[in-house]
C-alpha positions, 0 to 999 in steps of 0.5 A: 605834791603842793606847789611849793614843793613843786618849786623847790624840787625842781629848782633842785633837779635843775640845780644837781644836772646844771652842776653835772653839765657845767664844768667844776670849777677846778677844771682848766682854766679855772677862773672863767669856770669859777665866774660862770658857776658863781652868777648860775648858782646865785639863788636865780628862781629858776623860771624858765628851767621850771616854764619848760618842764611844766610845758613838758608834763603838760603835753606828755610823762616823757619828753626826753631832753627837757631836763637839758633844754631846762638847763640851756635856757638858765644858761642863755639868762644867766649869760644875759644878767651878766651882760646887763649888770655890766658899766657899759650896759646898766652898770650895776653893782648888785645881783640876786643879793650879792656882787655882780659877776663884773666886780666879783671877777673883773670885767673882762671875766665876766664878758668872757663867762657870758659868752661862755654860758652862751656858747655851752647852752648850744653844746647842751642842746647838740649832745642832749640824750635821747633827742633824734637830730631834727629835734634837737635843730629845732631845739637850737633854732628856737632858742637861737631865735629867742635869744637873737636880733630879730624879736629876740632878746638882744634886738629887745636889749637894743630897743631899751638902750636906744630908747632911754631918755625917748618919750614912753610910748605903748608901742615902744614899750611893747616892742621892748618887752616883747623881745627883750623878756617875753622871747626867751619866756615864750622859749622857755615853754615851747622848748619844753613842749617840742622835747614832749612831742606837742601836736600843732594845736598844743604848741599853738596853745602854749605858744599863747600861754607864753606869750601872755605869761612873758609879758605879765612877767615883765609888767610885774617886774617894772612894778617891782622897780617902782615899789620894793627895796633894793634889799627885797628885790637883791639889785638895785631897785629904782634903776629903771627910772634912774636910767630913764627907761621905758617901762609899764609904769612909766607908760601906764601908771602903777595902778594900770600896770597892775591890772594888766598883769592880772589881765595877762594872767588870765589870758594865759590861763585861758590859752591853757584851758584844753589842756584841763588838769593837765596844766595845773603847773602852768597855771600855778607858775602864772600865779607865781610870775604875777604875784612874786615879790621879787 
């Protein structure tokens, strides 16, 4: 199977068992079901879901959870996307091509469908089938991590907002982005290699890989920022420089920024280097973070 392919299945796998695990949108009380289906079913690229079930295949044909794991962590980024678009966070109007969950459902709803999608990440992972409980605690707890204060995304999303209008410094920068993007990325493969049974040297490699490849995707999407339309990107392009916030390019320009990307792409590739054909997936996702164009 070509990696197209690849994509697109499992993009549909993660798809058919978020729409089996979420509730309908019929179920009582309708309106914050309808709100937390409209933004996970936008047409998200589904990087982290397919970040983890590649980092599973890699390390064994059976790793059960991971299908689960895949769909808490669409749960856990999708609640942050709502949050982000909201006025008081980046005020923004549009989302993957379409309204924001805030001006679709009103912004009450949609804090309130992020939180939701928050909490049933967690109810995944703690009813998750054929997972014996240490795992699954371990599970928990790395995307609880992740998605926290301390290194976590919302400790990241704090550092963002305190640091608008500061002057863009490389540490800044860093300690933004990776807790901020590259927390949840790195997440996203050693939850996938914990539901597969990796070895102490397998999870020290994918770690790495994450690591790089969390960093490359957030380069990329700065430059993204700078140099697409709001039509190509489906949100509002430019926003980060309107705001003032501290990015690659702001920091490094576009043409450094650009040969970092590339430079945490091989670096990623080469902490996946012991695994040999095994990582194909993973190497090609990387090709995909850093050369997607939107």
């Amino acid at each position: 199977m070509n990696f197209l392919d690849y994509v697109a299945e499992q993009q549909r796998l993660v798809d058919h068992e978020l729409d089996r695990l979420i509730p309908s949108e019929k179920t009582p009380p309708e309106v914050i079901h309808q709100a937390m289906r409209y933004s996970l079913f936008a047409g998200g690229k589904r990087i982290r879901p397919i970040l983890c079930l590649a980092a599973a295949g890699t390390v064994s044909e059976s790793a059960p959870g991971a299908e689960v794991a895949a769909c808490a962590l669409e749960c856990i980024h999708t609640y942050s996307l709502i949050h982000d678009d909201l006025p008081a966070l980046d005020n923004d109007d549009l989302r993957r091509g379409r309204p924001t969950c805030h001006k679709q459902f009103g912004e009450a709803i949609a804090i309130l469908a992020g939180d939701a999608l928050l909490t049933v990440a967690f109810e995944l992972l703690s009813r998750a089938g054929g997972v014996d409980d240490s795992r699954k605690a371990w599970l928990i707890g790395e995307l609880s991590t992740a998605s926290g204060t301390v290194g976590g995304m919302i400790g990241g999303q704090v550092a963002d907002l305190e640091g608008e209008r500061q002057p863009p410094t490389a540490e800044l920068l860093e300690r933004i982005h990776r807790a901020k993007t590259g927390a949840l990325l790195r997440a996203s493969v050693r939850m996938g290699a914990i539901c597969a049974g990796a070895a102490s040297d397998q999870m020290q490699a994918l770690t790495c890989y994450g690591e790089h490849i969390g960093l490359a995707f957030q380069i990329v999407d700065d430059i993204l920022d700078v140099e697409r339309s709001s039509a190509e990107l489906g949100k509002t392009a430019g926003k980060d420089a309107a705001q003032h916030k501290i990015t690659f390019p702001a920091v490094y320009g576009l043409a450094e920024s650009h040969r970092m990307a590339k430079q945490e792409c091989e670096s990623a590739l080469r902490a996946v280097e012991p695994f040999g054909d095994r990582a194909q997936r993973l190497r090609e996702v990387a090709g995909l973070i850093v050369q997607r164009t939107k």
